[in-house]
C-alpha positions as a Markdown table, in Angstrom:
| # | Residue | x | y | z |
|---|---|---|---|---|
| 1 | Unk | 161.0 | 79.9 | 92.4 |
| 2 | Unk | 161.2 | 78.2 | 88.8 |
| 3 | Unk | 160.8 | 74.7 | 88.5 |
| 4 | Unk | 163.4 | 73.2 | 86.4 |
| 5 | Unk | 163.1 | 70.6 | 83.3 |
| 6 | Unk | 164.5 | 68.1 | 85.8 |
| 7 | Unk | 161.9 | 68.8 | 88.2 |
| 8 | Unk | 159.2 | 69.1 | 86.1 |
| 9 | Unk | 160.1 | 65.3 | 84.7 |
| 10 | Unk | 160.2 | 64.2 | 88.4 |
| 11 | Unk | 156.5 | 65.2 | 89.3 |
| 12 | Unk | 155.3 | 63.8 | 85.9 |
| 13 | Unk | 156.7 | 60.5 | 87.3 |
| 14 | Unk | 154.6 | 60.8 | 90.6 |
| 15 | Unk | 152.0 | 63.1 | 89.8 |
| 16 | Unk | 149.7 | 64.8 | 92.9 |
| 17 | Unk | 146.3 | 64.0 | 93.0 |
| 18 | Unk | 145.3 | 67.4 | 93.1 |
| 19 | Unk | 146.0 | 69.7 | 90.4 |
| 20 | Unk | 149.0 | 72.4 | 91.3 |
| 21 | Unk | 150.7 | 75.1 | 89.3 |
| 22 | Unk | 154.0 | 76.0 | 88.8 |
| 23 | Unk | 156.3 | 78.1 | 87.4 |
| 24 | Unk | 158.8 | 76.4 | 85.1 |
| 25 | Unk | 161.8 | 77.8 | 83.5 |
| 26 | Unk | 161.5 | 79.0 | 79.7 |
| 27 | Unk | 161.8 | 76.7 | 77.4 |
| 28 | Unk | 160.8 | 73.2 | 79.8 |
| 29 | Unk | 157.8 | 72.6 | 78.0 |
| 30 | Unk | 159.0 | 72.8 | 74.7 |
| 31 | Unk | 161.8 | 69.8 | 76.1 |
| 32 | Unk | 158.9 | 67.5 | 77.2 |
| 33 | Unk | 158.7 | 64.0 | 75.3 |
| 34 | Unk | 156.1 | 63.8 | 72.7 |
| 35 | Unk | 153.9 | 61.5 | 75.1 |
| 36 | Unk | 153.7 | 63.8 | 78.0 |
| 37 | Unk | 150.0 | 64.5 | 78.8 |
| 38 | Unk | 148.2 | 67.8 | 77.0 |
| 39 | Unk | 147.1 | 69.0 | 80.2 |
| 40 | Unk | 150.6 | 71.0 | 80.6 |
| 41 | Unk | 150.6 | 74.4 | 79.0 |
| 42 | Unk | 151.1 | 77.9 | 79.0 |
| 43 | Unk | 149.1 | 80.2 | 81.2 |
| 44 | Unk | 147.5 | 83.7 | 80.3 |
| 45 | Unk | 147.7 | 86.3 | 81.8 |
| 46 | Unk | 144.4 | 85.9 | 83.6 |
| 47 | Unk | 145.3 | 83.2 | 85.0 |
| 48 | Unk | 148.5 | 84.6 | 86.4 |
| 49 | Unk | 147.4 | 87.6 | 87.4 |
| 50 | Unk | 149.5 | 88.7 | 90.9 |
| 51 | Unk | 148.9 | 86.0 | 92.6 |
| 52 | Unk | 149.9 | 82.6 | 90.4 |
| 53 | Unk | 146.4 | 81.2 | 91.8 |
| 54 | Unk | 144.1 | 80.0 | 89.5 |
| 55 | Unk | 140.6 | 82.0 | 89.5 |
């Protein structure tokens, strides 16, 4: 399941202490405000790999 740009603004608002990834629809970071924190991007494929899990 892909997170939508409404959902995404909802867990900025009450971020998790620990970090978690998700997978957003295309185009939801892109919508962002200007001030939202740099730590949201784009993974690589690495990252991704089959699982979604970090390394």
């Amino acid at each position: 399941m892909k997170l939508s740009y409404d959902e995404v603004v909802q867990m900025l608002r009450d971020r998790p202490e620990q970090t978690r990834t998700y997978e957003v629809e295309s185009g939801v970071i892109e919508r962002l405000p200007s001030d939202t924190p740099a730590c949201l991007r784009p993974m690589n494929e690495d990252e991704v790999g089959g699982t979604g899990e970090l390394p």
